[in-house]
N, C-alpha and C positions, 0 to 999 in steps of 0.2 A: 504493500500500500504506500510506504513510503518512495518509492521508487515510482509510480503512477503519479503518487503527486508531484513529486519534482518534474517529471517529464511535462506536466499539463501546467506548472509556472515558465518549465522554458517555454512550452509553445504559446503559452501568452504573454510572456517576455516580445516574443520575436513577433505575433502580432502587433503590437504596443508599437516597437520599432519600426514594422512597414507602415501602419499608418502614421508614423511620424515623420518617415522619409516621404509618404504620398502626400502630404500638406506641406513639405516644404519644397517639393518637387511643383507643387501645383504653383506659390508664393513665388518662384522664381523663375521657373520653366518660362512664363512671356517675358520675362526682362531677356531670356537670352534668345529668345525667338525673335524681340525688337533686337537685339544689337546684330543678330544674324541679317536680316533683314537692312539694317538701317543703310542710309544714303552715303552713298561713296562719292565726296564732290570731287572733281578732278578738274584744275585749273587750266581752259584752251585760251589760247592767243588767237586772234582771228588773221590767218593762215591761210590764203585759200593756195589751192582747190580744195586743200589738206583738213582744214579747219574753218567755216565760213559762218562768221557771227550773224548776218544777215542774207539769209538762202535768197535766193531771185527768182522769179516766177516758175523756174523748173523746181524748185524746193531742195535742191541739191544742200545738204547740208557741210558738204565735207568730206572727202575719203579718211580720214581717223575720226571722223564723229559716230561714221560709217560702222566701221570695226569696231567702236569700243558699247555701240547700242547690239550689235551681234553678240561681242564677249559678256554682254549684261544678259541677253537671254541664256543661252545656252552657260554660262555657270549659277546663276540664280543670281547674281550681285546686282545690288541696285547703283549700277552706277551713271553717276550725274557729271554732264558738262556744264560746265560754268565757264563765262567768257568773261576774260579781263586781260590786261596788259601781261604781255611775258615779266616782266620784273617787278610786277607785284605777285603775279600768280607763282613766279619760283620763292617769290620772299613766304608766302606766306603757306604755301605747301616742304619748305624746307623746316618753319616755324611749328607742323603741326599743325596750323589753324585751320587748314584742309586738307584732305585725305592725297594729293598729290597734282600729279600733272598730266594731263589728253596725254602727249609725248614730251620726249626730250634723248638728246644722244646721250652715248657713254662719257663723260670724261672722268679723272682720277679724283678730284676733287668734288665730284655730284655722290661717291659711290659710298662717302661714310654720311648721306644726305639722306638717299633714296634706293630702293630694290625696285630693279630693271626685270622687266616682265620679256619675253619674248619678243622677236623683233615683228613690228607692227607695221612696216615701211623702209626704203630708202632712201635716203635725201644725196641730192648730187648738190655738190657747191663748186663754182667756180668764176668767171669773170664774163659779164653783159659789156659789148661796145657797139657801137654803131659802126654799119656795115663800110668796111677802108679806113677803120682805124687799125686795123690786125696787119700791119703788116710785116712782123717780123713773129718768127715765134713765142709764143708766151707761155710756160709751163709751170708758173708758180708765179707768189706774189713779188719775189726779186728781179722776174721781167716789168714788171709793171712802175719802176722806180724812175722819179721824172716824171711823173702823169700825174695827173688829175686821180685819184680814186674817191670812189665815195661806199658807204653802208649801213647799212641800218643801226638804228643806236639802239643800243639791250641785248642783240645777239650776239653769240659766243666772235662771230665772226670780227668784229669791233676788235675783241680783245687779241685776234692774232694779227692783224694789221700794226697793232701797239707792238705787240712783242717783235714783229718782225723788225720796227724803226722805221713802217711806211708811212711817210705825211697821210692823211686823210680827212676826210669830210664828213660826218653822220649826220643821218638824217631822223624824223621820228617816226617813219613809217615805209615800208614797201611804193603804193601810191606815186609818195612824193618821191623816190630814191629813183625810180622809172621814169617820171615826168621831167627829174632833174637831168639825167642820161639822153633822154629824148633832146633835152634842148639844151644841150651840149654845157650843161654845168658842171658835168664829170666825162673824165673817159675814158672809164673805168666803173665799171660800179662791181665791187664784191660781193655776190650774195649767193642765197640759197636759189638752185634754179627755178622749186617749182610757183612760188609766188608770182615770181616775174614774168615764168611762161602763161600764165596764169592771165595777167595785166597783158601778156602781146598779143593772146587770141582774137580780141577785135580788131588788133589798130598794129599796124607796121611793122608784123611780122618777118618782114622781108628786108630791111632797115636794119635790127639789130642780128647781132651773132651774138651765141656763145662758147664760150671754152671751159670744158670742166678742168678741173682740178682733182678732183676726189669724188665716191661717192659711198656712203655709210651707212648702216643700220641705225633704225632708233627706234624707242621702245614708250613700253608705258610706266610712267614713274610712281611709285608708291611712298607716300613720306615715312624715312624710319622714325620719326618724332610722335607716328600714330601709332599706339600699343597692336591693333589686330591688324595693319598693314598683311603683313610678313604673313598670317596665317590664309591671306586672299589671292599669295601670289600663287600655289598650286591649281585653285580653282580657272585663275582668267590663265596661266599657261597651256592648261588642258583647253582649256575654248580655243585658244590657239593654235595650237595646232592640229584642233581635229576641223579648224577653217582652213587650215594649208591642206591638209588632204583631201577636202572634198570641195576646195577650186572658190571658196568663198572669196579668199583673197583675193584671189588674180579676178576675180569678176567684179569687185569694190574699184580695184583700183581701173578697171577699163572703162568704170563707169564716170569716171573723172580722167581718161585721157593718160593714164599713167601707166611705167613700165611694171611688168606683172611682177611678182615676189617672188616664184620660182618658175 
């Protein structure tokens, strides 16, 4: 009898205990369902074809607005664009105060910043002139010494112009970095190509050339300053590349005019 009754306190010991773990399971279960859930903002610079703060009557948003509403369904993340200046959106996605960045390249100094997801695109960089200014070879920014250069102010590319010791000019937007080029207030302009192919599809295609330089993966950036960053990159790497295998990519980026990803 004694042996009965101890077995029938444990089993209501360990009753006791499930339903003490199924009320606290209940009391917290939606808080991790909201944080599972919750809004991933991701800071875009308005980029076209790449990123386009204001779609135009075909509603084209963007080929990485493109990709990162794809990598939101297929791994469940609620992830959000949000449009603001590149150099507030890196300040304040490196600060934490948002969940990260649309894109951004590799460099050594972004890498104890942010965790680089899969590559999402590739950006060509190199030099826009007006057609019969090329007349000698130019393979980097130490042909260009003696000229007029101009580029965008806030991008990486500002800061290799500096390091190299090239005089230059910055501008505060693509737009005006093109319209400057156009009318001969540079002649040179260093940039990213696809903005500016972007800006020549209506208007005087035939006018300027260019010359790449380089051309590079870039990714989607995650802030390490966010506690559950880092536990989201498995999910959006899986979306990506099960978009590289079934041609998602390559059909985003034809849809905006660009070279396919593989």
């Amino acid at each position: 009898m004694v042996q009965a009754r101890g077995d029938k306190v444990r089993l209501l010991a360990t009753l006791l205990a499930g339903l003490a773990l199924a009320a606290f399971l209940a009391l917290v279960a939606p808080g991790w369902a909201m944080a599972k859930a919750r809004s991933v903002v991701l800071a875009c610079n308005d980029f076209p074809p790449l990123k386009i703060e204001k779609p135009g009557a075909d509603g084209l948003r963007g080929s990485d607005v493109d990709v990162i509403a794809e990598i939101a369904k297929r791994s469940g993340l609620e992830l959000v664009p949000q449009f603001m200046p590149w150099n507030r959106g890196y300040a304040e996605a490196s600060a934490g105060k948002i969940d990260g960045l649309c894109s951004c390249s590799y460099r050594e100094d972004r890498a104890a910043l942010f965790h680089f997801s899969r590559p999402i695109g590739h950006t060509s960089v190199g030099v826009f002139t007006r057609a019969g200014m090329m007349t000698a070879p130019i393979v980097g920014l130490g042909d260009l010494r003696g000229t007029r250069v101009g580029a965008v102010k806030g991008y990486n590319l500002e800061d290799e112009l500096t390091e190299a010791g090239m005089p230059h000019e910055t501008v505060g937007n693509d737009r005006l970095a093109y319209e400057m080029l156009i009318n001969a207030r540079f002649d040179f302009l260093y940039s990213f190509r696809a903005p500016i192919d972007f800006l020549l599809r209506d208007a005087l295609p035939d006018k300027i050339v260019y010359r790449e330089f380089r051309t590079s993966p870039y990714y989607l950036c995650l802030s390490k300053a966010v506690p559950d960053t880092a536990a989201m990159l498995p999910q959006i790497d899986a979306a990506i590349a099960e978009m590289e295998r079934d041609g998602t990519f390559n059909a985003i980026q034809r849809r905006y005019g660009l070279a396919p990803m593989n």
